[in-house]
Each structure stands twice: as structure tokens, then as C-alpha cells.
C-alpha positions in Angstrom: 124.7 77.0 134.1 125.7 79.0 130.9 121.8 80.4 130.7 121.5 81.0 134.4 124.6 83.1 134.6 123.4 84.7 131.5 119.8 85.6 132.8 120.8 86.5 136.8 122.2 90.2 135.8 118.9 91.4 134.0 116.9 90.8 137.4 117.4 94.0 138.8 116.3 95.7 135.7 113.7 93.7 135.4 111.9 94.7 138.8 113.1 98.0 138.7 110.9 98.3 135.2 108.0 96.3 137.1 108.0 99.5 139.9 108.1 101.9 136.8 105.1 100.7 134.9 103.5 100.1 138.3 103.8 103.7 140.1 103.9 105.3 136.6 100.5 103.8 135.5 99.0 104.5 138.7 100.1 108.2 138.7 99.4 108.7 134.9 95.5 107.9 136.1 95.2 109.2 138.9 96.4 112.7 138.1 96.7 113.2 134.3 93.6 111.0 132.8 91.4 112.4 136.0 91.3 108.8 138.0 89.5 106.5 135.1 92.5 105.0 134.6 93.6 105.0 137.3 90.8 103.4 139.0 90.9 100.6 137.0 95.3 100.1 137.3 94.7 100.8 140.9 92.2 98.1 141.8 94.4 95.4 139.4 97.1 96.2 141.7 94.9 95.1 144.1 94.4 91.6 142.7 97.6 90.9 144.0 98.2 87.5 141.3 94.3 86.5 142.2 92.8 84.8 139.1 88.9 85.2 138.7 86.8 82.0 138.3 84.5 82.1 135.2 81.1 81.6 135.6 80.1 77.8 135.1 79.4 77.2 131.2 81.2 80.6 130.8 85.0 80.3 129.2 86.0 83.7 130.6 87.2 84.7 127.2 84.8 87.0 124.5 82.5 85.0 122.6 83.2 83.2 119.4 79.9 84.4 117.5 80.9 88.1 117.8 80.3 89.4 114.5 83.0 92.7 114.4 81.6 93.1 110.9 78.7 94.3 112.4 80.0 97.9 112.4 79.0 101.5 111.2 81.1 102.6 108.6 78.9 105.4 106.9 75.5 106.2 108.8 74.6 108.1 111.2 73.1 105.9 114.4 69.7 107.8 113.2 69.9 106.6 109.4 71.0 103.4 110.6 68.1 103.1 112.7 66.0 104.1 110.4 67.2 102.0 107.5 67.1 98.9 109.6 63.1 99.8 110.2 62.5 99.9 107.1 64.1 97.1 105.5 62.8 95.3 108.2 59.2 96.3 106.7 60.1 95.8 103.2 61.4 91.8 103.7 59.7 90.9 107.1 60.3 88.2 109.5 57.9 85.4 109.2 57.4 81.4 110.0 60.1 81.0 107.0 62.7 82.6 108.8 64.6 86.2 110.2 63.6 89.4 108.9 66.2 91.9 107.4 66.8 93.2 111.2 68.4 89.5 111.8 69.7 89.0 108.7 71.9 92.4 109.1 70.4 93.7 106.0 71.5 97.3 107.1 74.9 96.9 108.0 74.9 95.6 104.8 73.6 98.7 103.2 76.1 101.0 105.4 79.4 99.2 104.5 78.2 100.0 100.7 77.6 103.2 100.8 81.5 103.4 102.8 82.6 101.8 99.9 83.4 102.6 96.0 80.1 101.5 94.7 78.5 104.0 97.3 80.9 107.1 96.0 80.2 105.7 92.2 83.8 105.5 92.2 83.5 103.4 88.3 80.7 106.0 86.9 81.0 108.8 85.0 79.6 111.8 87.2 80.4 115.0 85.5 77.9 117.0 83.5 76.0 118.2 81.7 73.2 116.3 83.1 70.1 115.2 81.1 66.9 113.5 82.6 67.1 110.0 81.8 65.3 107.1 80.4 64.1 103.9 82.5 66.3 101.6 80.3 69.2 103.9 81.1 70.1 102.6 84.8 71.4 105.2 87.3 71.9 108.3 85.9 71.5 110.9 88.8 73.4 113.9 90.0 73.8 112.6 93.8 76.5 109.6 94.4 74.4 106.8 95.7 75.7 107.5 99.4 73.9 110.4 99.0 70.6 109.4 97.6 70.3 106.9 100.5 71.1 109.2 102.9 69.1 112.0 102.0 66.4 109.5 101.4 66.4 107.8 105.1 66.7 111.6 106.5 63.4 112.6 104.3 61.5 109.4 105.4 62.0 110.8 109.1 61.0 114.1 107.9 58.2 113.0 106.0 57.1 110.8 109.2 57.5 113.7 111.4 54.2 115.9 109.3 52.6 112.6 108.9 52.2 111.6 112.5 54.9 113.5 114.4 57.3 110.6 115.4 60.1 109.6 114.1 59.6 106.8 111.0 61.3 104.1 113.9 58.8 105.1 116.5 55.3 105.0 114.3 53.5 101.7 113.6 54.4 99.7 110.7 50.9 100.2 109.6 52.3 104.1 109.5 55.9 102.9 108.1 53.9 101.3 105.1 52.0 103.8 104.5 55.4 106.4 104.3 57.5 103.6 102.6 54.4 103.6 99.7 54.3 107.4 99.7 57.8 107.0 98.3 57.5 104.2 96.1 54.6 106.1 94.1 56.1 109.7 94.1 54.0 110.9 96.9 56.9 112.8 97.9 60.1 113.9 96.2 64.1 114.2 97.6 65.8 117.0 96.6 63.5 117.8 93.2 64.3 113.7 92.6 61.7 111.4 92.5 61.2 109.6 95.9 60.7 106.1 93.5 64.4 106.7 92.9 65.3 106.1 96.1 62.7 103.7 97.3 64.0 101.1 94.2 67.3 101.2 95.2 66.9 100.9 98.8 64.7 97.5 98.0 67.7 96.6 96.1 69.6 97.0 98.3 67.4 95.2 101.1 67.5 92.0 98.9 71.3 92.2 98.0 71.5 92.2 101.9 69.2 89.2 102.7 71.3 87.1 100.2 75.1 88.1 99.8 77.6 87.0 101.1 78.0 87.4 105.1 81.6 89.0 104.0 79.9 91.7 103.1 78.1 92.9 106.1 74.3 90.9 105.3 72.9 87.7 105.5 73.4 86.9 108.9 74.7 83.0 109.7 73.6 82.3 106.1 70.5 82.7 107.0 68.8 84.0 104.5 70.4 81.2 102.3 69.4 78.5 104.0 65.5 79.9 103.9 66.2 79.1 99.7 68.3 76.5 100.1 70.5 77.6 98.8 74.4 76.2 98.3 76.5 79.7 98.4 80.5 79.6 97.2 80.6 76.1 97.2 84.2 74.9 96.2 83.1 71.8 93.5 79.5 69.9 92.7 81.4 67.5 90.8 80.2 65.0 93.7 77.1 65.9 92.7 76.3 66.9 89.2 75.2 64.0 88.0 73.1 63.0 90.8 69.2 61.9 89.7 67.8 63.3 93.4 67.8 66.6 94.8 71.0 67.3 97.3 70.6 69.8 99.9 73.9 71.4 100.9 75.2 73.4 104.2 76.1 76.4 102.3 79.4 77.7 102.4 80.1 81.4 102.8 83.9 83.3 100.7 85.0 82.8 104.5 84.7 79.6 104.7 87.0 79.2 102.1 89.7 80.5 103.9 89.2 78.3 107.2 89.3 75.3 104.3 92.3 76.3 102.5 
């Protein structure tokens, strides 16, 4: 009784705040936000309580395989497009297994070049600047960001006076043929050698076939289970010592955290 009396005075309020949100939601889309909002509060007014039925074998609820860390963080949807081409050409689909394009090779690549390795946040960038030797790693001007984006734009351009299509819209006989023009310094990317670009972009490929899916790539694994490969596995103390071969599910950093 104690909880009934307690609860009966805050029904009034409570409706009275149901006809707010209800006549204030309808008027805030109909006249403020021009009617899209207000064509979609007005027609669940409608509904009046109904619930809708999901399609048979359908839960009604978003599906559990949506990756959200397939997302742009740094590209534009042209260099995406383009880099997805041509990683796509440079580690191909075949009877083994997906492609780059499957594995999510260039989301990998994007959520790099958002991150501090693509702003060489731990380099030392300031001049003077020297050219360098091959033994001497990265020792450019542009942050990699850069490079890769100036390199995906010049592979359109370069596409464009080849065969006057964009590099995603030419054959990949024709996206070869650029993506070798590039490799061998047919071409060059701001007074850089195109190589530059072309070696770490092929780096970049294969660190996207096989990491980790945390980091963007590697799409279900995929690309590990093509080598058999275990991933972050947790122990092999079950199985060091074992004469025969084992072949493991491999285990992504995530997993790690449904396990714990």
C-alpha cells in the first residue's frame, strides 16, 4: 500500500509529460526540421502500441556480423576507392581464398594513416633534409598520410592520360599496367620517386591481409586461416610438445576479451 500511495501522485505528471514530448515532437518536425522529422514522429504516433512482426528467420534487431570497424577515418570515398582497387590487384582473390577487397585490406590502410604511425608521430621530421640511402628506412619529407594520399590521387591522375578513366573504372590489365609504372619509377609524386610509394602501399596491403581484425584488416580471420595460422592465442602449452601437426581456430586480441 506504502508504494501505491507513493506512486499515485506522479500520474498526472506523468501523462502530462507524455502530451509534451508527444505534441512537442510532432511540432518540432513539422515546422522547425521542415516535416522529416516529423514524418517519421507522426506516422509512430500512428502505430498506436502496434508491434511489427519480423520477417520469418529475421530477429527484427541489426545483425550480429556488423563490422562498425569498417569505417573511414582518413580517405576520401575516391582514395578509398581507389586504394581498395588496387590492393585488390596487388594480393588477388583466388581458389585459396578472399582478395584484399574481402579481407578489408583498405580500411585497414585508412585507420593507419588516422592514426600516429600515419602523422609519424615517433619520427623525427624536421630538417635539413638529405636524400637517403636504401638501408636507411623512411626518410622522406611527407608524413606517410601524405605519401599515400598523394600517391592514390596520382594513380587516378596518371590513369586519367593513360586511358581516360578513372584507375577504378579501367581493366585490371590497365591497373597493372599503372600499378607497374609506379613500382619502376615510370612516374614520380611530388619530385619523389613513385617506388616510394608503391613499396609502402604493398606493405601496407600485406599488414592488412594478416593483422589483427582489431585493426581494421583481415576480415573474419580470413586471411589467417588461408596460412593456418594460430593468431593471439592465449597458451600452446597443450600443445608444444605434441609429435603431429595441430591445426588451431585462430583467435583474434578480441577474442581475448569475450574470454576473459
Amino acid at each position: 500500500m506504502a508504494n501505491d500511495a507513493k506512486d499515485k501522485p506522479n500520474q498526472p505528471q506523468d501523462e502530462s509529460r507524455r502530451r509534451f514530448l508527444k505534441y512537442s515532437g510532432t511540432a518540432l518536425g513539422g515546422v522547425v526540421l521542415g516535416g522529416v522529422i516529423g514524418g517519421l514522429v507522426g506516422s509512430n504516433l500512428k502505430q498506436t502500441g502496434k508491434e511489427v512482426t519480423p520477417e520469418p528467420g529475421k530477429s527484427g534487431t541489426a545483425p550480429e556480423d556488423k563490422d562498425y570497424n569498417q569505417a573511414l577515418m582518413f580517405f576520401n570515398q575516391n582514395q578509398f576507392l581507389t586504394a581498395e582497387a588496387a590492393a585488390e590487384r596487388l594480393f588477388p582473390k583466388d581458389d585459396l581464398g578472399p582478395g584484399a577487397k574481402e579481407l578489408g585490406v583498405a580500411f585497414y590502410i585508412d585507420h593507419q594513416m588516422a592514426s600516429a604511425y600515419g602523422t609519424n608521430a615517433r619520427d623525427y621530421m624536421q630538417p635539413p633534409y638529405y636524400k637517403a640511402e636504401a638501408t636507411q628506412g623512411y626518410q622522406l619529407v611527407f608524413k606517410r598520410r601524405e605519401l599515400i594520399a598523394l600517391g592514390l590521387d596520382a594513380m587516378n591522375d596518371y590513369s586519367f592520360t593513360k586511358h581516360q578513366k578513372p584507375f577504378v573504372e579501367i581493366t585490371p590489365e590497365e591497373q597493372d599496367a599503372v600499378l607497374t609504372a609506379f613500382e619502376t619509377d615510370k612516374t614520380e609524386i611530388k619530385d619523389i620517386p613513385a617506388s616510394n610509394f608503391f613499396a609502402m602501399f604493398l606493405n601496407l596491403t600485406l599488414e592488412g591481409a594478416y593483422s589483427d581484425p582489431l585493426y581494421g584488416g583481415n576480415r573474419n580471420m580470413a586471411g589467417w586461416k588461408m596460412r593456418n595460422f594460430p593468431g593471439n592465442q592465449m597458451s600452446y602449452t597443450d600443445y608444444i610438445e605434441k609429435e603431429e601437426f595441430v591445426k588451431m581456430e585462430p583467435l583474434s586480441l578480441h577474442d581475448h576479451l569475450e574470454l576473459g
